[in-house]
C-alpha positions as CSV (number, residue, x, y, z in Angstrom):
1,X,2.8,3.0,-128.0
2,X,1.5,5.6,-125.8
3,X,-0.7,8.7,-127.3
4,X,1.0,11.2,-124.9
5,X,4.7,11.4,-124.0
6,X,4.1,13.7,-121.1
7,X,1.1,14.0,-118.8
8,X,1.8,17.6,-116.5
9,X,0.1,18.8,-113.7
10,X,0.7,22.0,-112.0
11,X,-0.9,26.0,-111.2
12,X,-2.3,27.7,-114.2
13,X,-0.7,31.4,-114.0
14,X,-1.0,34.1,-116.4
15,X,2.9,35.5,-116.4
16,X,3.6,39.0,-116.3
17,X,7.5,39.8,-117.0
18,X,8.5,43.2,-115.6
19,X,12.1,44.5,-115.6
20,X,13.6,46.0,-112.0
21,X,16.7,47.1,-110.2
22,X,17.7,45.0,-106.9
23,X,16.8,48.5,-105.1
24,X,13.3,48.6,-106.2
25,X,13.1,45.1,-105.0
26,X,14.3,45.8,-101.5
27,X,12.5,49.3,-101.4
28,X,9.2,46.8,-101.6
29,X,10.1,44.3,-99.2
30,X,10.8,41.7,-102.1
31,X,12.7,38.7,-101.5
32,X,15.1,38.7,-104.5
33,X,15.4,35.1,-106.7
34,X,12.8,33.1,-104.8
35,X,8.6,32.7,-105.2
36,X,6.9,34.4,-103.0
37,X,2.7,33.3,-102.5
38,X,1.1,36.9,-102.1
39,X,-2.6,37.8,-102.1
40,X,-4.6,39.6,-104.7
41,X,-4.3,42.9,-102.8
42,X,-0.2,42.9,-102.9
43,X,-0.1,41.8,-106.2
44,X,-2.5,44.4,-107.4
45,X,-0.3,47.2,-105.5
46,X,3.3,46.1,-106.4
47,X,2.1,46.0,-110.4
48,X,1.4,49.7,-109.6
49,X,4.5,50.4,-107.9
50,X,6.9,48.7,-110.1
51,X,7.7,51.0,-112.6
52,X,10.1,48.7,-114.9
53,X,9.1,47.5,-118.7
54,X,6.2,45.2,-118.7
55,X,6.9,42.8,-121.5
56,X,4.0,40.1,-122.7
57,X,2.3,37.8,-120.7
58,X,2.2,34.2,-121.2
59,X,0.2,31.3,-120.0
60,X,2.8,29.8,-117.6
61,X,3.4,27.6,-113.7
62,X,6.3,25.8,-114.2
63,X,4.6,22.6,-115.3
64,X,3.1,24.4,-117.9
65,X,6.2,25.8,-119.2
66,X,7.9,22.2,-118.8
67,X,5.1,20.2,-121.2
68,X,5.2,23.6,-123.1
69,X,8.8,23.1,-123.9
70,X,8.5,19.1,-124.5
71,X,5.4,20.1,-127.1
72,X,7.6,22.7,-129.1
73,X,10.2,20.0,-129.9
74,X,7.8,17.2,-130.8
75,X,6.7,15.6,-127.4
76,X,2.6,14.9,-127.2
77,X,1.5,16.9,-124.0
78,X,-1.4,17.0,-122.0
79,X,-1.5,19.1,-119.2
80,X,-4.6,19.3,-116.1
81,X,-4.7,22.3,-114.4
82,X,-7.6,24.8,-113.0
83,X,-8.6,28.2,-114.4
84,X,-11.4,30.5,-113.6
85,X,-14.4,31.7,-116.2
86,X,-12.7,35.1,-116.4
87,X,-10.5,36.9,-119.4
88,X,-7.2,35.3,-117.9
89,X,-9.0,32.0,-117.9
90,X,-10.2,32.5,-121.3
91,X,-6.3,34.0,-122.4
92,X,-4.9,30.9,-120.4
93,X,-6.6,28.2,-122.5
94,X,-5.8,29.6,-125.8
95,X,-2.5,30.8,-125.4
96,X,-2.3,26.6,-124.0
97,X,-3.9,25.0,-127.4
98,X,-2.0,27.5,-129.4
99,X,1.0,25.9,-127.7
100,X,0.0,22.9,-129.1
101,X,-0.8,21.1,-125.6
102,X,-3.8,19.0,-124.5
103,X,-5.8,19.7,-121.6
104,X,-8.5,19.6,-119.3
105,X,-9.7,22.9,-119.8
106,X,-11.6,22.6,-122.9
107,X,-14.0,19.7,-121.5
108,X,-14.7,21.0,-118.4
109,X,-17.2,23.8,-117.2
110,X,-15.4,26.4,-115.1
111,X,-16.0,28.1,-112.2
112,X,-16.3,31.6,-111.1
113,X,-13.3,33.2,-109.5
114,X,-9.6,34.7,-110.2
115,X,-7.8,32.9,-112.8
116,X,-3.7,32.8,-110.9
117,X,-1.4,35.6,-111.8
118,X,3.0,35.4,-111.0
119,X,4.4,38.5,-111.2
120,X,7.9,38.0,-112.9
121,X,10.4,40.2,-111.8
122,X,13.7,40.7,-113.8
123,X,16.7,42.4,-112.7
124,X,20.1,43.1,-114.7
125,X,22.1,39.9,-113.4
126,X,19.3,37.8,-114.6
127,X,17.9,36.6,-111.9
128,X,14.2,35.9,-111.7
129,X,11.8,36.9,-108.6
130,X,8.1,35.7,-108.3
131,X,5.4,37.0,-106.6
132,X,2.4,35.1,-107.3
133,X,-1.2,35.5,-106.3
134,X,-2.7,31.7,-106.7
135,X,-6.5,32.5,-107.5
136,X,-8.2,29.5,-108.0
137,X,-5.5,27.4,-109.6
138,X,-5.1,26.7,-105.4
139,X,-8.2,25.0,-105.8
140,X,-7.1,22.6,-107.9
141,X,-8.1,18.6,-107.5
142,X,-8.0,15.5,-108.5
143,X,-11.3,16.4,-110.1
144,X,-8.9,18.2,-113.1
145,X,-7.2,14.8,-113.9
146,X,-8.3,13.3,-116.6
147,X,-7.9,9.6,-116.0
148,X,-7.8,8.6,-119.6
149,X,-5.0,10.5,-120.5
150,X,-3.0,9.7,-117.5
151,X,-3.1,6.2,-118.0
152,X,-2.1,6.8,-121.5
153,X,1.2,8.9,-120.7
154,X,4.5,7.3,-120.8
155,X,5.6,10.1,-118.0
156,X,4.1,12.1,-115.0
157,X,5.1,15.4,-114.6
158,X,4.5,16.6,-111.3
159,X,5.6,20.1,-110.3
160,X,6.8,20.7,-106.1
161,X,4.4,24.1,-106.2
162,X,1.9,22.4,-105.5
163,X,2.4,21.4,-102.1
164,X,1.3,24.9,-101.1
165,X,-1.5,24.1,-101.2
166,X,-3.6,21.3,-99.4
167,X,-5.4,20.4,-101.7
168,X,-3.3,20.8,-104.9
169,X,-1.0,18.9,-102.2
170,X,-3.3,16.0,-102.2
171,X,-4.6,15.9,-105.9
172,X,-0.8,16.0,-107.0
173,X,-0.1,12.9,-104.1
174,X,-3.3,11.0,-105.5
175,X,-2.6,11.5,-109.5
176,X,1.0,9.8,-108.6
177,X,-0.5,7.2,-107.1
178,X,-2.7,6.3,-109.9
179,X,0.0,6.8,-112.5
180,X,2.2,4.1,-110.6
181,X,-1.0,1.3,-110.2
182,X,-1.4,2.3,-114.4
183,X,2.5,1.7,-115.2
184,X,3.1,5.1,-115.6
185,X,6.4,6.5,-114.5
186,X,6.4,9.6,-112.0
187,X,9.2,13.0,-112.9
188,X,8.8,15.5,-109.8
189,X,10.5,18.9,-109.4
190,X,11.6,20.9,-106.4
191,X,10.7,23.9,-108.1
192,X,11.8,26.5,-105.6
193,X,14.2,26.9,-102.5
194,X,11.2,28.2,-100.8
195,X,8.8,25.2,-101.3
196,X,12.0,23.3,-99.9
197,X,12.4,25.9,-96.8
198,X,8.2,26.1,-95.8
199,X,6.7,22.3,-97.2
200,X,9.8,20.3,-97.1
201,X,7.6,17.3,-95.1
202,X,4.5,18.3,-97.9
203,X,7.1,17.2,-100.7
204,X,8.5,14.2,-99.3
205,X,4.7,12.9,-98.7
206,X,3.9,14.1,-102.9
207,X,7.5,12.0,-103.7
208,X,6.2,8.7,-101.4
209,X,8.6,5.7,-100.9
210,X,10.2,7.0,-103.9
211,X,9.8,8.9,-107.7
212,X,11.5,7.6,-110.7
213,X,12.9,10.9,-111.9
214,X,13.7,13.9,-109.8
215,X,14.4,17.3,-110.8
216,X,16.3,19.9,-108.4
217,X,18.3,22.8,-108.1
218,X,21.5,23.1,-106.3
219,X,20.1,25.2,-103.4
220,X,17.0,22.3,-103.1
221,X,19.4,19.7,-103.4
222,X,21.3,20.7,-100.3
223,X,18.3,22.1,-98.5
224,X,15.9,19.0,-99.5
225,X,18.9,16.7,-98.1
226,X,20.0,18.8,-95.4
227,X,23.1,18.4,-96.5
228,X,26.6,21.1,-96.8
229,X,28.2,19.6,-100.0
230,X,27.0,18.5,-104.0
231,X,28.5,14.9,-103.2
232,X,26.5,14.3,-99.9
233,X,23.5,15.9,-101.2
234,X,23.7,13.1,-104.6
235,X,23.6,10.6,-101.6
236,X,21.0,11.7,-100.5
237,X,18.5,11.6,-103.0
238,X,19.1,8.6,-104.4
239,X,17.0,7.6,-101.0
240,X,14.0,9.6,-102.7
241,X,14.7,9.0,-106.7
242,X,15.2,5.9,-108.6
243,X,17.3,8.5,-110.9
244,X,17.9,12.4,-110.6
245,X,19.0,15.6,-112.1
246,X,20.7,18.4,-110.6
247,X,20.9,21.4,-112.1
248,X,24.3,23.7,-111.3
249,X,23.6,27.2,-113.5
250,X,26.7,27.9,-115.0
251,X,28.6,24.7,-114.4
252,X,26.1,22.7,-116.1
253,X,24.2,19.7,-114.4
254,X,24.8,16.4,-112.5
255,X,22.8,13.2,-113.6
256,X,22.3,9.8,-111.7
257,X,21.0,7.4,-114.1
258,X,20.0,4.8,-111.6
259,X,24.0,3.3,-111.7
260,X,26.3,6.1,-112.4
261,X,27.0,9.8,-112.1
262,X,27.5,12.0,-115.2
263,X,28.4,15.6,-115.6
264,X,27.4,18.0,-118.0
265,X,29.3,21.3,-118.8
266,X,27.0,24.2,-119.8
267,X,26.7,26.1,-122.9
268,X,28.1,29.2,-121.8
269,X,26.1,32.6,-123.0
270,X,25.3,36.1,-121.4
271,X,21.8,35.1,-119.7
272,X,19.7,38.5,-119.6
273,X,16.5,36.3,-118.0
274,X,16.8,32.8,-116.1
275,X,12.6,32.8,-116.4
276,X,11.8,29.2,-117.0
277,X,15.0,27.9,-117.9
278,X,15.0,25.1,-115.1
279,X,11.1,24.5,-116.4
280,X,12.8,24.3,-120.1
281,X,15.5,22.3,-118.8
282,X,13.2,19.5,-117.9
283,X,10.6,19.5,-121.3
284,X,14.1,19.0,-123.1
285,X,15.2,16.3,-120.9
286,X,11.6,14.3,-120.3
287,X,11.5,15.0,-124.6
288,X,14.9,12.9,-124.6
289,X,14.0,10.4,-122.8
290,X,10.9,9.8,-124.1
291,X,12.7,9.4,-128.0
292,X,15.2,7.1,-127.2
293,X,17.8,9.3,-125.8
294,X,20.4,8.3,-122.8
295,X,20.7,10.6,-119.9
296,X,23.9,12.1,-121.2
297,X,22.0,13.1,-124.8
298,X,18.9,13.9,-122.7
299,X,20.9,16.6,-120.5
300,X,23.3,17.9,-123.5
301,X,19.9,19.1,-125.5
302,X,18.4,20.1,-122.0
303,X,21.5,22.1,-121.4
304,X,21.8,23.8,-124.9
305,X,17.8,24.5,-124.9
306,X,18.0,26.2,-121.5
307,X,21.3,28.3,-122.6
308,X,19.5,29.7,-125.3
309,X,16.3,30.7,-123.3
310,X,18.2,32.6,-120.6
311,X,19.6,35.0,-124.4
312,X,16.2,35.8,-124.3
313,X,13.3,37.7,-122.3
314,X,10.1,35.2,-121.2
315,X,9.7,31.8,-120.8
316,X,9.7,30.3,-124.4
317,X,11.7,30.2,-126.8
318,X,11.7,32.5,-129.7
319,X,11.5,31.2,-133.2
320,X,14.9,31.5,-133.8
321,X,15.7,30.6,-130.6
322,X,13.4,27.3,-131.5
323,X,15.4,27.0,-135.0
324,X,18.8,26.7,-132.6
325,X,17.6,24.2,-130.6
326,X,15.9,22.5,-133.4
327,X,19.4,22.3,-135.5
328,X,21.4,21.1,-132.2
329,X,19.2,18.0,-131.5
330,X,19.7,17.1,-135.6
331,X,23.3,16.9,-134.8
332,X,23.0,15.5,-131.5
């Protein structure tokens, strides 16, 4: 047996959650429900000009909030990633270990710099916009992979952010090839229609001949595929995954176990913030699947977990959110 069920890497970001209307979005030039890379002097202005309800911050990047989730229901995490010596850096680590996740970041010295920073804006329909300043999680390398713990991970969890990057492009390409000459099986999200739309040819090089486990969105499906409908777009991938998940919001997900598609309704609630539900979505799942669980178990818990973030403000799950999920999977 393996000592860690999931081995993430991704950007370390401090999160900041803000609440906003769709017109003070578009009075600052915002492109609404996407991530947008800005640099440290935009960031800096739009946290002064957004005048909505700042709510905590949380040490976040999608992979982060994926292993996060995983850790909360049991999974052993370990998680490489690059912070700077700085208070965020410092806030980043802890809030990580409290979390109850591995990583790289207690071992190694760290540098001088900007510790990353997404700016997580909120609006009423509960859609998520993210502006995010990268700092010196941009920087990151193979150098942050800690070979040890990689080879003793059942999964990889690689996150498609960082193929804005070239270098986080090429440490994220290298740690999947040393995963597969170690056994180790490869899970690789989209992320983001934007990472689709601007590095499309940067993902297909991180995915190679092919990944055992995809994770994507609707929108990336069809715009990773270039394809106009769900059923051409599940053709598609299964040219780029041994076995995929497509997430459809509301109408639940669509799963190709490596023989057969399956459909999964959603748990229908009244979302106030989609902030890391698709992140969630995929800790439940890789949790599943890493205890035994078929794909249509796997994506039922994945489903429920996520419906019961979007209740809620912030990436994580609250403690009685936690206590839900918890009681679900017991029943499962």
């Amino acid at each position: 047996m393996k000592k860690y069920h999931i081995y993430g890497i991704g950007n370390a970001l401090v999160d900041i959650e803000i609440e906003v209307n769709p017109d003070e979005l578009a009075k600052l030039d915002i492109e609404k429900g996407v991530m947008t890379l800005v640099d440290q002097e935009r960031q800096e202005f739009l946290l002064g000009a957004l005048p909505g309800t700042h709510h905590n911050r949380a040490c976040g990047g999608s992979a982060a909030n994926t292993v996060i989730g995983a850790a909360k229901l049991g999974a052993s995490c370990f998680y490489s990633c690059k912070i700077a010596d700085d208070e965020l850096g410092q806030f980043y680590a802890e809030d990580l270990q409290r979390e109850g996740v591995k990583s790289n970041l207690i071992e190694q010295s760290l540098e001088q710099g900007d510790t990353g920073r997404c700016i997580v804006m909120v609006t009423p329909d509960a859609d998520r916009t993210m502006n995010t300043y990268l700092g010196i999680t941009g920087d990151i390398s193979y150098s942050q992979v800690d070979e040890s713990a990689l080879e003793q991970s059942e999964w990889l969890y690689i996150e498609g952010y960082l193929v804005s990057t070239d270098l986080a492009r090429e440490a994220a390409i290298k740690t999947r090839q040393v995963a597969e000459s170690k056994g180790v099986k490869t899970a690789l999200s989209l992320s983001d229609p934007n990472m689709v739309k601007f590095f499309k040819d940067g993902l297909v090089e991180m995915i190679g001949a092919k990944v055992n486990l995809l994770f994507s969105n609707l929108d990336e499906a069809l715009m990773f595929t270039g394809c106009e409908t769900l059923e051409q777009a599940v053709e598609g991938l299964k040219q780029k995954a041994d076995q995929f998940v497509i997430t459809l919001g509301a109408k639940g997900a669509l799963l190709w176990d490596g023989e057969s598609t399956i459909s999964i309704d959603a748990y229908p609630v009244e979302a106030v913030d989609t902030n890391g539900a698709g992140d969630l979505f995929a800790g439940a799942f890789l949790y599943g699947i890493t205890h035994g669980y078929t794909f249509e178990k796997a994506a039922k818990l994945a489903s429920f977990a996520s419906a019961r973030l979007v209740k809620e403000f912030g990436p994580r799950l609250s403690p009685d959110g936690q206590t839900l999920v918890k009681q679900f999977l017991n029943e499962l």
